[in-house]
GULUM-392315 format. One line per field, with one value per atom (N, C-alpha, C, O): residue in one letter; atom name; z, x, y. Coordinates in nm, 3 decimals. Layout:
residues N
residu (A, ...)
atome (CA, ...)
zz (Z, ...)
xx (X, ...)
yy (Y, ...)
end
This chain:
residues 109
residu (X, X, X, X, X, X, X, X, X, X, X, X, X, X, X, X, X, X, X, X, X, X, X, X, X, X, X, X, X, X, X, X, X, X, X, X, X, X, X, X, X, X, X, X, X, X, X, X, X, X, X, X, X, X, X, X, X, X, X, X, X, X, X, X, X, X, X, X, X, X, X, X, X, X, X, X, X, X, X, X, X, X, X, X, X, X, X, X, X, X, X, X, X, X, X, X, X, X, X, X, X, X, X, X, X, X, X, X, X, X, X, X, X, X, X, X, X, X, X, X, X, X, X, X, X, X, X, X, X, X, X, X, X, X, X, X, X, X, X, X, X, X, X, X, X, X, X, X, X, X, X, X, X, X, X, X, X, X, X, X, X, X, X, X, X, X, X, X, X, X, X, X, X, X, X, X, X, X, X, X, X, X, X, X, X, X, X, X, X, X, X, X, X, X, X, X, X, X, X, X, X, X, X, X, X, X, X, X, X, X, X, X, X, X, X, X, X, X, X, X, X, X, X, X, X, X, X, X, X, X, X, X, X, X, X, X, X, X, X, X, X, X, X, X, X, X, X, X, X, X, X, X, X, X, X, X, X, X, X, X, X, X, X, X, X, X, X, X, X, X, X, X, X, X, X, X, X, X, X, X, X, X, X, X, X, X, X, X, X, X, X, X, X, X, X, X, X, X, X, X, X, X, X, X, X, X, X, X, X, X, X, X, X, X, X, X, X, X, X, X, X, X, X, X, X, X, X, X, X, X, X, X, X, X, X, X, X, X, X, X, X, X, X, X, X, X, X, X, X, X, X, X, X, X, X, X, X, X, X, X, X, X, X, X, X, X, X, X, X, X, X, X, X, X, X, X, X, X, X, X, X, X, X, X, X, X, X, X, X, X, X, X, X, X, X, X, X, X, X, X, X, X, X, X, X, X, X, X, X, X, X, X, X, X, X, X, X, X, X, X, X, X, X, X, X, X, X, X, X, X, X, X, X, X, X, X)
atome (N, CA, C, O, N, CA, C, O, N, CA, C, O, N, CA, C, O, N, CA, C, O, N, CA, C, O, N, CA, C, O, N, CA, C, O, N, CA, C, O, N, CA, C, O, N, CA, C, O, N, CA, C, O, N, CA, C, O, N, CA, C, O, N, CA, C, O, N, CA, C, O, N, CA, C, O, N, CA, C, O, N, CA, C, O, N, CA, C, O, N, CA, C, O, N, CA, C, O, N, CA, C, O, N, CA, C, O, N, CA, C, O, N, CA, C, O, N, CA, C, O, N, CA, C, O, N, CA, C, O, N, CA, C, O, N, CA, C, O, N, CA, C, O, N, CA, C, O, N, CA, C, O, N, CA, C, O, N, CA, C, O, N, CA, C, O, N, CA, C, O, N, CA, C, O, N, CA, C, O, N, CA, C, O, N, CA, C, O, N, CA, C, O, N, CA, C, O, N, CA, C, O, N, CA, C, O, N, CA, C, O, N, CA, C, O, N, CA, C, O, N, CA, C, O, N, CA, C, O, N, CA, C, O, N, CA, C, O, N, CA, C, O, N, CA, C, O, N, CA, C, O, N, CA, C, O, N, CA, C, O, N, CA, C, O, N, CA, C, O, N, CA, C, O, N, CA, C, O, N, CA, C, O, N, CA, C, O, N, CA, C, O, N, CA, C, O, N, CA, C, O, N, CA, C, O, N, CA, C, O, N, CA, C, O, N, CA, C, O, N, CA, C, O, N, CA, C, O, N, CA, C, O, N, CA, C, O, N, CA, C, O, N, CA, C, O, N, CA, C, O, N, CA, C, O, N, CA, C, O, N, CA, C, O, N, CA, C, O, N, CA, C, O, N, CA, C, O, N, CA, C, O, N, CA, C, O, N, CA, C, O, N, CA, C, O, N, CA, C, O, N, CA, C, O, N, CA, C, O, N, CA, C, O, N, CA, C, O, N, CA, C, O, N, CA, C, O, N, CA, C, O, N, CA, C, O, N, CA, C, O, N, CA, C, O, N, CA, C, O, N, CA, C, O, N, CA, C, O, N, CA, C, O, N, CA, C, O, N, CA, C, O, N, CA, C, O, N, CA, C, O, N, CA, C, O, N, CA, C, O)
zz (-16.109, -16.000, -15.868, -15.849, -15.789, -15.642, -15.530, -15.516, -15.445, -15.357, -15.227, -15.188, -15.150, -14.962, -14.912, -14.993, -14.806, -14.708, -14.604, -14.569, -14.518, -14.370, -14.311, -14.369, -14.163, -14.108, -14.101, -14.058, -14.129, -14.176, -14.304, -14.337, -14.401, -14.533, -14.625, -14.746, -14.571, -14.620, -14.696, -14.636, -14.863, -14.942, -14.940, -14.962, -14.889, -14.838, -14.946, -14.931, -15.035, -15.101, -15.245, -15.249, -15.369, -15.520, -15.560, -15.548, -15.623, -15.716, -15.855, -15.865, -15.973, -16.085, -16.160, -16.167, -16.224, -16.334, -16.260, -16.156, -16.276, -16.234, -16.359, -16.414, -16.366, -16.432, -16.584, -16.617, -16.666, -16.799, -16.829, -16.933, -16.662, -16.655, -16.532, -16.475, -16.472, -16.392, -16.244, -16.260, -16.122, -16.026, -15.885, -15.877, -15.791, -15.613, -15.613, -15.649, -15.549, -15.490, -15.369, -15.353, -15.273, -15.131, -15.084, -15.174, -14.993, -14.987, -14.789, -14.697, -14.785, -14.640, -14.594, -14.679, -14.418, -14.384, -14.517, -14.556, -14.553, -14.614, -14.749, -14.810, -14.813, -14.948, -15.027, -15.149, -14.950, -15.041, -15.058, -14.965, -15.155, -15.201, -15.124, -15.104, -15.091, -15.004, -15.076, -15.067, -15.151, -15.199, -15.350, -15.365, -15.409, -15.550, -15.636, -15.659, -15.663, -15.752, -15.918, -15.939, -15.989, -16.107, -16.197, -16.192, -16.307, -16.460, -16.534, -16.515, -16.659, -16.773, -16.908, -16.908, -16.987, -17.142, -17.106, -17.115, -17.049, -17.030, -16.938, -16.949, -16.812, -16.758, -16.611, -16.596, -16.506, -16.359, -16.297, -16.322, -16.186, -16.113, -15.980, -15.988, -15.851, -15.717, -15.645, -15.645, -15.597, -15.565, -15.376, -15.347, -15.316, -15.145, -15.108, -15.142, -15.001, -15.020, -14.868, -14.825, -14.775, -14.662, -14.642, -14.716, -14.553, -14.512, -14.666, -14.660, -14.757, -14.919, -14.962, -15.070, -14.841, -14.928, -14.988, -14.950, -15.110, -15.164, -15.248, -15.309, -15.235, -15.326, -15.447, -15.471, -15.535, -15.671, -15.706, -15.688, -15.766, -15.813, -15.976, -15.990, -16.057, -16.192, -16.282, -16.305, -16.336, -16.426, -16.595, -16.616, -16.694, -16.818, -16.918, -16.866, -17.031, -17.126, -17.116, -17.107, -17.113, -17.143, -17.016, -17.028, -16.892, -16.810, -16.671, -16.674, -16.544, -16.402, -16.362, -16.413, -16.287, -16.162, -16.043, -15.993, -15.999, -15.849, -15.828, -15.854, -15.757, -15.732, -15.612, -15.596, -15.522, -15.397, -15.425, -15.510, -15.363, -15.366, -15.206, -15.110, -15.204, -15.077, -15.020, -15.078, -14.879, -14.863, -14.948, -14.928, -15.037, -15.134, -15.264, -15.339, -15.288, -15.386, -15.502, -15.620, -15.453, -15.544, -15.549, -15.439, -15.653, -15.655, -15.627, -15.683, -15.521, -15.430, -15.527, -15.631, -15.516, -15.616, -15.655, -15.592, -15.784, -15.870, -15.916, -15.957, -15.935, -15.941, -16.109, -16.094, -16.240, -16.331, -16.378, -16.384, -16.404, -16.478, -16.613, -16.608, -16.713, -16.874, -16.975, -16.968, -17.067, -17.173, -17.325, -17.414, -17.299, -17.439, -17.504, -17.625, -17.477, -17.467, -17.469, -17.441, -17.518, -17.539, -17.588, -17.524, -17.687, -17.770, -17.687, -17.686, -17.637, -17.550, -17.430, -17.394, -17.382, -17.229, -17.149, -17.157, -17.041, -16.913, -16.827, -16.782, -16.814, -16.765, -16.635, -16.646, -16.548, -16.399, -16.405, -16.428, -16.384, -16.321, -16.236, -16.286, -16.159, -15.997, -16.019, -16.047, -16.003, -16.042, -15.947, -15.952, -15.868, -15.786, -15.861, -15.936, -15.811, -15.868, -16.013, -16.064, -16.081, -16.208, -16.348, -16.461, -16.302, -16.434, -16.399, -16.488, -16.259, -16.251, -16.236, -16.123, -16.323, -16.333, -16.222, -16.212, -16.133, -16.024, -16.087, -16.123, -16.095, -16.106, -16.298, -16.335, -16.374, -16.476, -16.537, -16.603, -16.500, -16.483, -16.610, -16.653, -16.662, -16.779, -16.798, -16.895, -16.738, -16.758, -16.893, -16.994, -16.891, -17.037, -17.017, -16.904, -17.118, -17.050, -17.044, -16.996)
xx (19.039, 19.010, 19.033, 18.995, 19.091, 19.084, 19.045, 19.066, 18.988, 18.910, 18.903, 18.830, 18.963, 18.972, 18.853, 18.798, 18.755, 18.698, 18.735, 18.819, 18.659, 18.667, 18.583, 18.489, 18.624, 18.542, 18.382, 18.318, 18.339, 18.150, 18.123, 18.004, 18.230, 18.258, 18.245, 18.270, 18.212, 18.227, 18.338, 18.443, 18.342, 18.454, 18.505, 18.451, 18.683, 18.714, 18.860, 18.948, 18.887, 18.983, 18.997, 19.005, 18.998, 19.010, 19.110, 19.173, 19.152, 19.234, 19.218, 19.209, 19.212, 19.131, 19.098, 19.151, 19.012, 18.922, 18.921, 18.856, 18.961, 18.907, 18.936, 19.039, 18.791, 18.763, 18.815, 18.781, 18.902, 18.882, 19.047, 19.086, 19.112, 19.184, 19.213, 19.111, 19.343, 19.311, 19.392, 19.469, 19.374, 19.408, 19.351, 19.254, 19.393, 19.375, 19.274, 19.270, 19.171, 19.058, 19.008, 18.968, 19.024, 19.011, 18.869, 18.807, 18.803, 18.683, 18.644, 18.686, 18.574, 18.558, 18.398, 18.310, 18.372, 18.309, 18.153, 18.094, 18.126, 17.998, 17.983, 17.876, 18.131, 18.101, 18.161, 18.172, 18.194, 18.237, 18.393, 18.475, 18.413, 18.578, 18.620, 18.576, 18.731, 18.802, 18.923, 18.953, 19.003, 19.126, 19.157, 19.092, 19.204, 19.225, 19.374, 19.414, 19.420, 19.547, 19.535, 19.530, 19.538, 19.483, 19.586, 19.643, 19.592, 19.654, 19.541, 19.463, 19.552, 19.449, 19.527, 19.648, 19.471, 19.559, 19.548, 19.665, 19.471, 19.485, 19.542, 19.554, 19.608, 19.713, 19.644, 19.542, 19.780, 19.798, 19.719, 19.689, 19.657, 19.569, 19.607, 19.633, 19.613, 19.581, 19.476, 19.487, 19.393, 19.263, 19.249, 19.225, 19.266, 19.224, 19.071, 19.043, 18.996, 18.838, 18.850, 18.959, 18.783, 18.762, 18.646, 18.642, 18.525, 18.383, 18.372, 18.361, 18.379, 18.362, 18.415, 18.390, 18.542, 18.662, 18.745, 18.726, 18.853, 18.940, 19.031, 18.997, 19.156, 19.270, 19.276, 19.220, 19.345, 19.327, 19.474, 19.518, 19.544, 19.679, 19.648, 19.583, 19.690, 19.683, 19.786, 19.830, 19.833, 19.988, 19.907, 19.834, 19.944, 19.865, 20.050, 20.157, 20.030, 20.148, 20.172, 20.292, 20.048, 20.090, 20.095, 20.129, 20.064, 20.071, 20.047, 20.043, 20.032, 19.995, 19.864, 19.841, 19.820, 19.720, 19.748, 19.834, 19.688, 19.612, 19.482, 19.476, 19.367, 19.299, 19.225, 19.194, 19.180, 19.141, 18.972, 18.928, 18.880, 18.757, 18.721, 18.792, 18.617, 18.521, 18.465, 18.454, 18.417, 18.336, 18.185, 18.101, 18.166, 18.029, 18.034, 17.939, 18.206, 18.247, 18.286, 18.294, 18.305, 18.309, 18.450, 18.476, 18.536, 18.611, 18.646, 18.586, 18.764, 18.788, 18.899, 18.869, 19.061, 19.144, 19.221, 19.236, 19.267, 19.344, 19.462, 19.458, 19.578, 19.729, 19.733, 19.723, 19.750, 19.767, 19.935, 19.960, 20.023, 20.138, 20.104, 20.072, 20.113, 20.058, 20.196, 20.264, 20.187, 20.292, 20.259, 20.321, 20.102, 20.027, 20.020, 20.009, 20.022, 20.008, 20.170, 20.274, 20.147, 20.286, 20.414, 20.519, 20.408, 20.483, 20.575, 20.698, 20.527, 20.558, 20.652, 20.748, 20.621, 20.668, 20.616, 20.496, 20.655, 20.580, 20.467, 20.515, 20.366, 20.312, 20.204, 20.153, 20.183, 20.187, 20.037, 20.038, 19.921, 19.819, 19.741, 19.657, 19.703, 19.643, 19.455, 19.422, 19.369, 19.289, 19.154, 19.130, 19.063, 18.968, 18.845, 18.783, 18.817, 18.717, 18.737, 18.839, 18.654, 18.711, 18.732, 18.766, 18.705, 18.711, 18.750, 18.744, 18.797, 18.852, 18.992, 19.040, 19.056, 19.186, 19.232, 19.164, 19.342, 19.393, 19.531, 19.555, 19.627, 19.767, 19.782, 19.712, 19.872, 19.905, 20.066, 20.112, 20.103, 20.303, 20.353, 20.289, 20.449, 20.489, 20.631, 20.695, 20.657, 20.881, 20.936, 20.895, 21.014, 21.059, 21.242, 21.288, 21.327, 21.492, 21.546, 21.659)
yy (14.328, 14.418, 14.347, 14.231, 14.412, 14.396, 14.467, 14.588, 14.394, 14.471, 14.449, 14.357, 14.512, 14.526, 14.539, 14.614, 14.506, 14.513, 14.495, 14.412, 14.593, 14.597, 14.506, 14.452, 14.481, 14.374, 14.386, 14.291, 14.462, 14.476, 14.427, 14.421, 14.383, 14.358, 14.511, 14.508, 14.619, 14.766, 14.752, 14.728, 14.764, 14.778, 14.935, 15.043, 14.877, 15.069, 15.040, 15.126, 14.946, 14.990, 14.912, 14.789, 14.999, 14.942, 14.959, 15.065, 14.845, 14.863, 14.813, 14.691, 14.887, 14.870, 14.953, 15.064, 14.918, 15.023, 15.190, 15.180, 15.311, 15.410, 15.551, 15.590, 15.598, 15.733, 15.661, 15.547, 15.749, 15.703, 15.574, 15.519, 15.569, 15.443, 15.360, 15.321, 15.319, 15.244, 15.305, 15.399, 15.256, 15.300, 15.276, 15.201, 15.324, 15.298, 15.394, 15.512, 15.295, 15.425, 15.356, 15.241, 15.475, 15.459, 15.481, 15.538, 15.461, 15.436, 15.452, 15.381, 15.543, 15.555, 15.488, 15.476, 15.439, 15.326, 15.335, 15.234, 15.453, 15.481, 15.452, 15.454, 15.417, 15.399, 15.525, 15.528, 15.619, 15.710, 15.740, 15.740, 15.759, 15.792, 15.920, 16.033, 15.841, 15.947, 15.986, 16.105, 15.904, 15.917, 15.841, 15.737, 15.861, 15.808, 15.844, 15.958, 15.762, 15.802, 15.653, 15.531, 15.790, 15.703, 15.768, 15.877, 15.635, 15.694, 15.649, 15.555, 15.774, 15.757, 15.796, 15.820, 15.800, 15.872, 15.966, 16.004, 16.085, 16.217, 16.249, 16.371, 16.201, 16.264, 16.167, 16.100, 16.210, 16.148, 16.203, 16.320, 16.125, 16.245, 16.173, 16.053, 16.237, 16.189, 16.324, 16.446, 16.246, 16.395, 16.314, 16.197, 16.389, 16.363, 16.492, 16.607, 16.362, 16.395, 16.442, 16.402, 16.510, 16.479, 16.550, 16.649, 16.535, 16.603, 16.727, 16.850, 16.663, 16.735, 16.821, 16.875, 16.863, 16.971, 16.819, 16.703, 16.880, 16.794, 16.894, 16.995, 16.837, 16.817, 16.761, 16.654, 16.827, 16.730, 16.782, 16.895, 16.662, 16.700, 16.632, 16.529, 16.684, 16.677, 16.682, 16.795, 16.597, 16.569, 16.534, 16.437, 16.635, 16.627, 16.648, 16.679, 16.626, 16.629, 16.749, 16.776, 16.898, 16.999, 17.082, 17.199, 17.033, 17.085, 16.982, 16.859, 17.078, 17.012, 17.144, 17.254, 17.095, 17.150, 17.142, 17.069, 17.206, 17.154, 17.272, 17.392, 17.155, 17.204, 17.202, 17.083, 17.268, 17.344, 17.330, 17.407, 17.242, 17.243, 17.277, 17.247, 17.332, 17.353, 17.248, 17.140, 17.273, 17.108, 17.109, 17.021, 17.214, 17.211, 17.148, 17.123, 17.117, 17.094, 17.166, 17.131, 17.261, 17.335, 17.438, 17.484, 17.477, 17.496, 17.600, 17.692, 17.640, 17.795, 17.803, 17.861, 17.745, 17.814, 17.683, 17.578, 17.724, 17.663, 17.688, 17.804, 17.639, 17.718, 17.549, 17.427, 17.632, 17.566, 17.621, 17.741, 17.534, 17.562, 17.479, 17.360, 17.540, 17.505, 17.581, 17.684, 17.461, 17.491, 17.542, 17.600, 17.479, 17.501, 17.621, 17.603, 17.722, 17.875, 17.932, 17.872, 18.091, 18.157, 18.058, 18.068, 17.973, 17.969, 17.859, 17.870, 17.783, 17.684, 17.726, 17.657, 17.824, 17.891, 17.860, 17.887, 17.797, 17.769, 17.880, 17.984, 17.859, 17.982, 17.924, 17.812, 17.985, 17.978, 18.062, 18.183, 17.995, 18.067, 18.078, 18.003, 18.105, 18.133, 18.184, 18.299, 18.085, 18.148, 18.123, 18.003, 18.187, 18.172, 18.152, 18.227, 17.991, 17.903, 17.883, 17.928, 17.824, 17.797, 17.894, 17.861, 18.000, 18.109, 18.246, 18.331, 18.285, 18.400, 18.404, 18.389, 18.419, 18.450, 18.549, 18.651, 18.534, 18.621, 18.671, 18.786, 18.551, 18.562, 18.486, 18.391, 18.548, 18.484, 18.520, 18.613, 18.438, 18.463, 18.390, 18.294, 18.427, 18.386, 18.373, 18.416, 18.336, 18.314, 18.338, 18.280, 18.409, 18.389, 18.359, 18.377, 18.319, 18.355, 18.475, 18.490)
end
């Protein structure tokens, strides 16, 4: 592991161990994560924090994300492209907070 501090010795940057692998995690004057880009066995992630809204970008075998949080933390919308489903067709879904489905698109040739 390696680890940046600022001149208060406030640690504002990791590199190392993160979530279930390893990666950059950014760290603002208070200690809290602001930014992170990690690999794990379950897929890529880079997530950006600011006053508790955040970004989350998500790279998985069977699909990607992104996700749209509030500054409560909590999730406003989500746009998933997933392969797992319909017979391995790419499919595109748009969905407000984590369980209401809005948009669900399905390409076919």
């Amino acid at each position: 592991e390696l680890q940046i501090v600022d001149e208060a010795g406030n640690k504002r940057i990791r590199i190392g161990k993160a979530d279930a692998g390893y990666g950059v995690v950014i760290f603002d004057e208070h200690g809290s994560f602001n930014a992170t880009l990690t690999d794990a066995p379950g897929g890529a992630a880079i997530q950006l924090r600011k006053e508790g809204g955040s970004i989350k970008l998500l790279a998985m075998g069977e699909g990607r994300s992104i996700t749209f949080r509030n500054e409560k933390g909590e999730p406003t919308t989500i746009l998933i492209e997933n392969r797992k489903f319909d017979n391995g067709n790419p499919q595109l879904i748009l969905q407000k907070g984590e369980d209401k489905k809005v948009i669900s698109l399905s390409p076919r040739d």
